[in-house]
N, C-alpha and C positions, 0 to 999 in steps of 0.2 A: 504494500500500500504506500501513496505517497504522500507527504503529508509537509503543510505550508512551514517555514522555517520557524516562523514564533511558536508554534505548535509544538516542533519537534525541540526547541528547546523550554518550554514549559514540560514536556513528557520528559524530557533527562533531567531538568530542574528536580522534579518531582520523587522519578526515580533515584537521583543521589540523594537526596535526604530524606528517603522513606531507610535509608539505611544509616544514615549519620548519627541516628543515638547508639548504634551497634557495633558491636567490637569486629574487624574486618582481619583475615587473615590472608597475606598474600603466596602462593605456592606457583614454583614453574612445575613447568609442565615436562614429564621424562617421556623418552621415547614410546609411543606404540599408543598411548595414555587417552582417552576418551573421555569428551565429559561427561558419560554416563560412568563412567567407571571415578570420574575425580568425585562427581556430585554424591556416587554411595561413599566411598570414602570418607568424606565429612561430614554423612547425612545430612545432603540438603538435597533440593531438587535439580536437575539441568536448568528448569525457569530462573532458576534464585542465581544460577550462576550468571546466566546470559543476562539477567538483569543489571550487573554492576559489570559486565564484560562483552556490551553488544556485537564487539568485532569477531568474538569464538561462533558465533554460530556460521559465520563460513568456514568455520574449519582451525584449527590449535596445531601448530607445531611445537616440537620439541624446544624447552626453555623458554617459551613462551611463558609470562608472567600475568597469574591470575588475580583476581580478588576474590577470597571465597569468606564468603557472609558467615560468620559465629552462628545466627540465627535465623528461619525462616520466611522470618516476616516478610510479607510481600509488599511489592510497591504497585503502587496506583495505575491497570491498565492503558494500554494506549489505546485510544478511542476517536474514531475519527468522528467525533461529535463535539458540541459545544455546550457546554449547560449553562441556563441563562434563567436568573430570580423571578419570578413574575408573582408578588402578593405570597400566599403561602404555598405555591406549588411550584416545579420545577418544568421546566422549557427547554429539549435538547434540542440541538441543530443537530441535523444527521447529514454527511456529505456524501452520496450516494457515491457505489467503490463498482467497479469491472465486475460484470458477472452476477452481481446482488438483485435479489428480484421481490416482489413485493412482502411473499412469504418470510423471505429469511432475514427483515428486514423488522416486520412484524413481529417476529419471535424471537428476533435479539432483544427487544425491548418487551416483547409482552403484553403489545397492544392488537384491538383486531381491526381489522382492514375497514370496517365503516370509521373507526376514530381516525386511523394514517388518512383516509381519505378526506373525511371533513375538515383536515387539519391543515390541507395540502387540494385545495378542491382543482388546480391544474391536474393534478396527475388523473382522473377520470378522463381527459381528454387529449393529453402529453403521455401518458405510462410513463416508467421506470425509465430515466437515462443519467446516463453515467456523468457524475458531476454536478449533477441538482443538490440544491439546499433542501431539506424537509424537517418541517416544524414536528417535532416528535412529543405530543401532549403528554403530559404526568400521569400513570397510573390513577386510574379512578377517575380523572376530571373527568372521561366521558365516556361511561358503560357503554357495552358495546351497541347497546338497544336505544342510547340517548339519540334523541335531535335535536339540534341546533336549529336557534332562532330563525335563522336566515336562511335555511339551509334544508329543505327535504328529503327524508329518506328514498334513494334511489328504490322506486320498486321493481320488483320482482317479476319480472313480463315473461311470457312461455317462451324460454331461453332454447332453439332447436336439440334436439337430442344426438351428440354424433356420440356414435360407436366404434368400435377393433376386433374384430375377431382375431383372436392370433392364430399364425399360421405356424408348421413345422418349423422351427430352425430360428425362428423368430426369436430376439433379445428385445429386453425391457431400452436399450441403449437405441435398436434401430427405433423401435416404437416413436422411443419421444423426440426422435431427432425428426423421423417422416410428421411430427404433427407441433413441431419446433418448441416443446416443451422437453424439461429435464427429467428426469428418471423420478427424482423425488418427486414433481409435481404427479406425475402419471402414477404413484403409487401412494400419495396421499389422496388422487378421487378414486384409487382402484386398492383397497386396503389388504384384499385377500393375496397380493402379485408379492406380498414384499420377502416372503419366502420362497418364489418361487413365481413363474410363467408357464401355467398347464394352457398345451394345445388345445387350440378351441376355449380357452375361455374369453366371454365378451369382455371388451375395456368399456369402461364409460372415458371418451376423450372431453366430452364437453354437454354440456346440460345437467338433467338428471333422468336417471333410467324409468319408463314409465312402469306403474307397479304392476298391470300386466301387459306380459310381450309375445310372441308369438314367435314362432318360429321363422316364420316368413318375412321376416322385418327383416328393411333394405336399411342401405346406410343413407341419411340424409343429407348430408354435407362432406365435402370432400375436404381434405385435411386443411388449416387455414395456416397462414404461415404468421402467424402473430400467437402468443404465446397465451396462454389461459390464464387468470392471477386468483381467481376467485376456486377454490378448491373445498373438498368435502373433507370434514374435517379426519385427523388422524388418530387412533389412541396410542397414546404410549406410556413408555412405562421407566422407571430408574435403574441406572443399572451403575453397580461400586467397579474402580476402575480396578484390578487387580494388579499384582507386583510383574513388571517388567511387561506389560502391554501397551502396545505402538498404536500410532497412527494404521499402518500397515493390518496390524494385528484384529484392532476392533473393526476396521473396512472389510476383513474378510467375513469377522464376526456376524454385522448387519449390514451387509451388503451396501454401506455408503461410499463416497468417495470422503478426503481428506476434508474439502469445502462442503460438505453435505455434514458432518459431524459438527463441523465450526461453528456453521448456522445454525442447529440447536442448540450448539452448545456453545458460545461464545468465549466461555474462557478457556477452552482448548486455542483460541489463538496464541498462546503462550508454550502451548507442548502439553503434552498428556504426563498426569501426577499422578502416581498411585494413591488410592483414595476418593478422589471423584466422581461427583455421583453425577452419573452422565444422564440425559434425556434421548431415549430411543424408540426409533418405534415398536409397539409392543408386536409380538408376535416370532422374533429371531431367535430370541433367549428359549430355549425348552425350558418352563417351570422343573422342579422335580419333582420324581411321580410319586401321587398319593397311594398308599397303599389302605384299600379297603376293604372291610370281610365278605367273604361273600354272604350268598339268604343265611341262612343254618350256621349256629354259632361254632358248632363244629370242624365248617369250611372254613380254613383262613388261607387258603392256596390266595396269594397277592393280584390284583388286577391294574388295570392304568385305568379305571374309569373313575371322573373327580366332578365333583358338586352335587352326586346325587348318591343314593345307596348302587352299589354294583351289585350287577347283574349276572346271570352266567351267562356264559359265551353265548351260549344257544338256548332255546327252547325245546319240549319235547313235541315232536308234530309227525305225526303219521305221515309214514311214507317221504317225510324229508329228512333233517339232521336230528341225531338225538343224541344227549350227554346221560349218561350214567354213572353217577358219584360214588364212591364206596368210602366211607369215611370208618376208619376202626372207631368207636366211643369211647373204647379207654386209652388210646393214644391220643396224639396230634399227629399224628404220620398220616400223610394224606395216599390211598390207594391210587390208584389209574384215574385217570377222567379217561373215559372211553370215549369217541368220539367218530361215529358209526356216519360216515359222509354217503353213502347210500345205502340205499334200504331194496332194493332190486331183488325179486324171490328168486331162487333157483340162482344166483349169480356165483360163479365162482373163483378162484384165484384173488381172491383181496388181499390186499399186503398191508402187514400189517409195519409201524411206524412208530420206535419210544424216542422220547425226548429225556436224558436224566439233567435235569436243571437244580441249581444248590440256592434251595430257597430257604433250605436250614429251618426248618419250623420250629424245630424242636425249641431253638436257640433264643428265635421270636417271641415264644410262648412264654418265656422263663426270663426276656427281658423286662427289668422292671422300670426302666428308662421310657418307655413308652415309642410308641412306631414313627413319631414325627421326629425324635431325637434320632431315634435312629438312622434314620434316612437322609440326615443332614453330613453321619458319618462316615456309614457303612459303604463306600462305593463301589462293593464288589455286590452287595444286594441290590442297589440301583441298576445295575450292569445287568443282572439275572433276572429283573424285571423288566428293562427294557428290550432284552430279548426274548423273554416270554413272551411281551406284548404285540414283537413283530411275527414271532413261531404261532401266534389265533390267526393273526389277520392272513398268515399262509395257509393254515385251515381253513378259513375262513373263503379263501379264492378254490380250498379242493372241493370243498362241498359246494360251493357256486357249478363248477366242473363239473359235479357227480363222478367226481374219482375213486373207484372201489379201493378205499382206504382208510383204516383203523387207528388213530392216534390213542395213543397210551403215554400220560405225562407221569414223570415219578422223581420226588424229592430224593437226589439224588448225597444231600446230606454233607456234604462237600469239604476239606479245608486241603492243604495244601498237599498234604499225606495220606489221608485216610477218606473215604465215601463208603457209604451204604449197599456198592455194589454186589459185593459178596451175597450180601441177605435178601439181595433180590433174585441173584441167580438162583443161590437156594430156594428158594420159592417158585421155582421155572416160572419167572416173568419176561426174562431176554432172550432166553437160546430160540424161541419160534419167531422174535424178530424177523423182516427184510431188509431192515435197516437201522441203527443205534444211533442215535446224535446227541452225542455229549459223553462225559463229565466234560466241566470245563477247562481242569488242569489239568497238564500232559501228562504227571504220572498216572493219576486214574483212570486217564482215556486209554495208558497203557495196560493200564492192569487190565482195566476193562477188555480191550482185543485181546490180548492175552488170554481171557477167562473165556472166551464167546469164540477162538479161533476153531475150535474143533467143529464147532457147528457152522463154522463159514458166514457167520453175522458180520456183514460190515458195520465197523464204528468209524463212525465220524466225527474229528474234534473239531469245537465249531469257532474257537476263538485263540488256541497256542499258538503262539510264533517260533516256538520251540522244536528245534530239529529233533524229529521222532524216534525212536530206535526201531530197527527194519522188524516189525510185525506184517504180515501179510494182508491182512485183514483191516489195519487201521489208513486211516485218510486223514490227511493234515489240508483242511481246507481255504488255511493263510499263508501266502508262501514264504518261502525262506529270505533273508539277507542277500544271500547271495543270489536265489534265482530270482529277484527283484531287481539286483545290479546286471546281471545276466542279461536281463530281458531289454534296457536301454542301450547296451551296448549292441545287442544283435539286431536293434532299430539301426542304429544309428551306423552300422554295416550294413543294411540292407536299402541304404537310402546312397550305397558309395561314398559317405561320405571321411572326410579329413579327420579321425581324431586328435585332439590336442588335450593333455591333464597339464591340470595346475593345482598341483596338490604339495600343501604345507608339508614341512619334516614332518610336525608332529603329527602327522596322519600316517602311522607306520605302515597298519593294518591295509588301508589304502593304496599305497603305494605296492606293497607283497600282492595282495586282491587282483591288481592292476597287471602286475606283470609275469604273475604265475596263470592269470585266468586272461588275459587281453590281451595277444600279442599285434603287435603294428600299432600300438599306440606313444606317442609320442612325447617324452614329458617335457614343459617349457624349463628355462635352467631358474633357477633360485642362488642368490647374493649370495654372499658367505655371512649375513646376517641373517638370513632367509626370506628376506625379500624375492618379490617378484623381479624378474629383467623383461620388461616388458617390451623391449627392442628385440629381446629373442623370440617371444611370442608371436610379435605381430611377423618375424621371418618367420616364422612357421606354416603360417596361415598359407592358403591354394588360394588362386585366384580364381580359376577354376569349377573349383568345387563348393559343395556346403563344406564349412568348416565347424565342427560339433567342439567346444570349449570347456569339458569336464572340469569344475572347479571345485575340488573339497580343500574347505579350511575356515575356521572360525574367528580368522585376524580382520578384523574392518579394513584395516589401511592394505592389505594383501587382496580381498574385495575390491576394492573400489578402484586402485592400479588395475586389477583386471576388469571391470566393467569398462574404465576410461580406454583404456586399450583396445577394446573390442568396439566399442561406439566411434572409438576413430576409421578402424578397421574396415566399419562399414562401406565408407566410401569406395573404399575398391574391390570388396569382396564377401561373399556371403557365411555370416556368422551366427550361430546360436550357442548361446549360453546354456549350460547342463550342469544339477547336482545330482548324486545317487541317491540322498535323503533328504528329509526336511531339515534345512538350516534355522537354527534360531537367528543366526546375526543379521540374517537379511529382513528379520522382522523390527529392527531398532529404528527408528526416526533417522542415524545417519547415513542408510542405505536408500538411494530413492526407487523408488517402486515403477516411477515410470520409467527410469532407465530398463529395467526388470523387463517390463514392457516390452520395449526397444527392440532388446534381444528374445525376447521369446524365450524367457525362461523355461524349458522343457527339466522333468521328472519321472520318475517311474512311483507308480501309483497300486496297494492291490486294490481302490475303491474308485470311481469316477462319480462324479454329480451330474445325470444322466438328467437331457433334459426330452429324450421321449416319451411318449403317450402314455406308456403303461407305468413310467415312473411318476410320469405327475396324479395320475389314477392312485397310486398306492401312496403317493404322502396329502393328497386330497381325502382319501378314505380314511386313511390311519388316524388325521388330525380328526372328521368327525367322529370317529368311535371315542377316539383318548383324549381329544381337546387340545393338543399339541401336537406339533409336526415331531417324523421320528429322528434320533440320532442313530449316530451308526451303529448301536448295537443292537437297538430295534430295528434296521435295516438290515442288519449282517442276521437278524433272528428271522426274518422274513425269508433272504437269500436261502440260506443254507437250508431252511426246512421246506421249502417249494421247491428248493434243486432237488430235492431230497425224493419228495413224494413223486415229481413228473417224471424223473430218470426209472423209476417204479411199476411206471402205468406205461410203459411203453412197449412193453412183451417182453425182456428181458432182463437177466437180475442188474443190482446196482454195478457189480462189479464189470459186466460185459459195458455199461453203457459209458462208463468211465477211460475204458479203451477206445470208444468208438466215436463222442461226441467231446465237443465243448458248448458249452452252455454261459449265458449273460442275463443275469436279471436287473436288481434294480438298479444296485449298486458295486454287485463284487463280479467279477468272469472266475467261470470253472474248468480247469482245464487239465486233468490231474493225468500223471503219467507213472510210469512202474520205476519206483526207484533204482538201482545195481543190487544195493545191499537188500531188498526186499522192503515193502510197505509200496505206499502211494502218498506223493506230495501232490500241490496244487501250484502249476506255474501261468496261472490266469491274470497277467496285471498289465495294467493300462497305461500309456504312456501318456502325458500331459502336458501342457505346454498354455502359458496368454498368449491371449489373441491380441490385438490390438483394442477389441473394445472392452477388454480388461476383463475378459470372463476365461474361466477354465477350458479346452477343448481339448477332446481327445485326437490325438498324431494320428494319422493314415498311415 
């Protein structure tokens, strides 16, 4: 922002002596040093620093001499406003800034658009430009429902109704660009979009939707190229900032940009502080899930349905789905929920289908903490519920199907060493299994195939990362480290292109990974400090070719020498940036994200955020049952137990279909192959990459 010279030195006036009663301590600055790393140090904020050292926020070299504040206390924002006495109330001048629009102008201040308006009666027939002065009234002088003397309320005339259907492929970015409004504006008149854009759902671009519609309804107005200001309102909700979360971090969070958070949130123009309670829109956040009993006090199998007593899954009805409970009365151990997805007389070959999930009843029951404490703590029972809750809604689509298929759930009693397996086999409840899914932890999933091998029960573990020991019988449905690293490298071969690593000493692992499992890949050289040489990199690079830039390493200044490098590079040759894992440091404030952009930051992923029909169908569905959209373990519960039953109904057993097919649902790819040493991994993952309009897409 620019801002007139008296201005700018009233705002440093201010700023030095909002610290002049404070004891100041000045430190240089040693090599590699950040000011995120100076600011924990003295426990202060980055804000507090850059307040008494505005020149570090382009950047701090070595010996460079700081001022770091003793205390926190903050100094008085800079505000491109003027505040001005009038009687007992206060009068800002607002100087309208690039890009600011009526909304985020309103909400800096907290006023609504009938007061900006009357306040300001040119902009009704001027709108928003850049460099206007605007009288910004004191809270309260004028409810949003008041009128002014002189002044009528604009009314409310039959505003035409345009609408959007979205189509395939469609982003909320093209949307608002084809009807020249911002993403925010288009998802504050369209509230249901801001987790998501399901195919075929209508947008309201402008009017209001009439309350009945027909199918047949044409579009009335063709897109206008003037931007909409007046919008339907948004709810939202507070959200605490948490320790080391970015700009970068919370835009992935709720899908904003950096200036979409600002405008909520106005004192994020200063940097994000752990601690703040942000204003967002409600809906990104998943609450966590209620746990509540089922009818019968007996049932306390956990469900996700909240504000109302829960219900069972199903009802009992002739000749469709039916649940039968078997509760022991002098346990809490809950038996099978049977769950009988046709009822077809004479029908035969049904497969049957156990789920062992560690809902630990026992544990629940004999909690005297009580079930809301508990859930605030226990994140391995949130995890077991939110994948029970996606394993119904997979049932839930077999019996839609009429899939001859038998679901049998069983507390499988769970901790890190021990489950309740044993005393189920004894009870021959597994061995006529077609298929096992679960325990959660790798030993028990082992024990489990182990105990079930003789009978040829495939078990499936639904959530270890952990490389399995060669059982025959067991399937690791997350894949490995390595066949995750594996799988970008044989992209990035199969596209011919150039590799190049640039990988820190301290990435030993990396480096051994690299040249034991990657041969023809090429490492750029590294200083005898271990700096980058970034004059040998850029020799590296084809002119030629795509040139694929593998960077592991967690130094910023070793970052960003290579991004600057590669954005140079551009000009005469084709680069993309690549990690093998999620980096934290490229989530800090000093990395910029649109450089990220730039290059097209590519990944190897085992999930994708899949924007076709049947994925927005299953987080459309899922939010009406639970009330929230799902996270990935509700998804990965979904996945796994619908791969589960369809690879079942197909005419042959799971094991034949794991040889013969690969399989993609909502979220995960299945694609399992025969280990050397014996078992089955899963080498299903997806390569990822931004787009240019800052959305995830999967690599061709």
């Amino acid at each position: 922002m620019k801002y007139f010279s008296t201005l700018v030195f009233f705002v440093f006036f201010v700023t030095c002596s909002a610290f002049s009663q404070g004891k100041v301590v000045k430190y240089t600055v040693s090599s590699g040093e950040t000011i995120n790393q100076i600011a924990q140090k003295f426990k202060v904020t980055p804000y507090d620093i850059y307040e008494l050292n505005p020149d570090a926020r382009s950047g701090i070299k070595p010996n460079t001499v700081l001022l770091i504040p003793s205390t926190t206390k903050g100094a008085d924002k800079k505000e491109t406003a003027v505040v001005k006495s009038a009687g007992n109330s206060k009068e800002i001048i607002h100087e309208v800034q690039p890009k600011e629009t009526f909304w985020s102008i309103e909400h800096k201040y907290g006023i609504s658009d009938e007061a900006l308006k009357a306040a300001n009666p040119f902009l009704e027939k001027d709108g928003i430009q850049t460099g206007q002065k605007l009288v910004i009234p004191a809270k309260g002088s004028m409810p949003k429902t008041a009128v002014t003397a002189d002044k009528k309320p604009k009314e409310i005339g039959s505003e035409k109704y345009v609408f959007h259907d979205v189509q395939p492929k469609e982003t909320k970015f093209g949307i608002a660009k084809q009807y020249n409004m911002t993403v925010e504006e288009l998802e504050k008149r369209n509230p249901d979009i801001v987790s998501g854009l399901p195919v075929g759902y209508r947008l309201t671009i402008k009017g209001k939707a009439p309350k009945t519609e027909t199918t047949t309804a044409v579009k009335t107005e063709e897109p206008k190229k003037t931007a909409e200001t007046s919008k339907k309102a948004v709810s939202y909700m507070e959200y605490q900032v948490k320790p080391k979360e970015t700009f970068y971090s919370l835009g992935r969070v709720f899908h904003l940009t950096q200036d979409e958070l600002i405008a909520l949130n106005p004192s994020l123009s200063e940097g994000v502080k752990e601690g703040m309670v942000l204003k967002v829109p409600a809906g990104y956040v998943a609450p966590q899930p209620i746990v509540t009993p089922q009818d019968k006090p007996s049932e306390t199998i956990a469900t996700k349905e909240v504000e109302k007593p829960a219900e069972k899954p199903y009802e009992n009805t002739g000749g469709g789905i039916k649940i039968v409970d078997k509760v022991k009365s002098e346990t809490v151990s809950i038996d099978p929920e049977i769950v009988e997805l046709t009822k077809k007389r004479g029908q035969i070959d049904r497969k049957k289908v156990v789920l062992l999930l560690p809902f630990n009843l026992a544990k629940l029951q004999s909690d005297t903490t009580g079930m809301a404490a508990r859930l605030k703590t226990d994140k391995f029972l949130n995890m077991t519920l939110d994948f029970y809750s996606g394993a119904m809604m997979a049932i839930d689509s077999a019996k839609t199907l009429k899939l001859p298929i038998d679901v049998s759930i069983y507390d499988s009693q769970e901790t890190k060493t021990t489950s309740n397996v044993s005393s189920l086999i004894a009870q021959n409840k597994l061995q006529n299994a077609d298929a096992v899914i679960g325990p959660f932890y790798q030993n028990n999933a082992e024990t489990t195939a182990n105990s079930l091998r003789m009978f040829n029960v495939p078990v499936i573990s639904p959530l270890s990362k952990d490389v399995a020991n060669p059982i025959d019988n067991l399937y690791q449905t997350i894949p490995s480290n390595d066949v995750v690293r594996n799988a970008i490298f044989d992209y990035m071969r199969s596209k011919n292109g150039n590799i190049v690593a640039v990988v820190d000493k301290k990435k030993e692992s990396v480096i051994s990974y690299i040249k034991q499992n990657q041969r023809g890949v090429v490492f750029a050289s590294l200083t005898e400090t271990g700096a980058l040489d970034a004059a040998n990199l850029k020799s590296l690079l084809l002119p030629n070719r795509m040139n694929y830039v593998v960077m592991e390493t967690g130094n910023t200044a070793m970052i960003k020498t290579v991004i600057k490098a590669l954005i140079d590079a551009q000009k005469t040759c084709q680069v993309q940036l690549v990690i093998l894992e999620q980096n934290s440091t490229l989530d800090t404030d000093e990395i910029s994200f649109d450089n990220l952009v730039k290059l097209k930051l590519m990944y190897p992923s085992v999930t994708r955020d899949s924007d076709e029909q049947s994925a927005s169908i299953f987080k459309k569905e899922y939010k009406m049952k639970n009330k929230t959209y799902p996270n990935t373990y509700a998804t990965r519960g979904f996945d796994v137990t619908f791969d589960t039953m369809m690879r079942l109904v197909q005419g042959k057993t799971y094991q034949e279909t794991t040889d013969l097919m690969t399989t993609q649902q909502v979220d995960n790819k299945f694609q399992f192959y025969k280990k050397e040493d014996g078992g089955h991994a899963n080498k299903g993952v997806y390569i990822l990459y931004y787009d240019s309009d800052l959305t995830l897409k999967v690599a061709n």
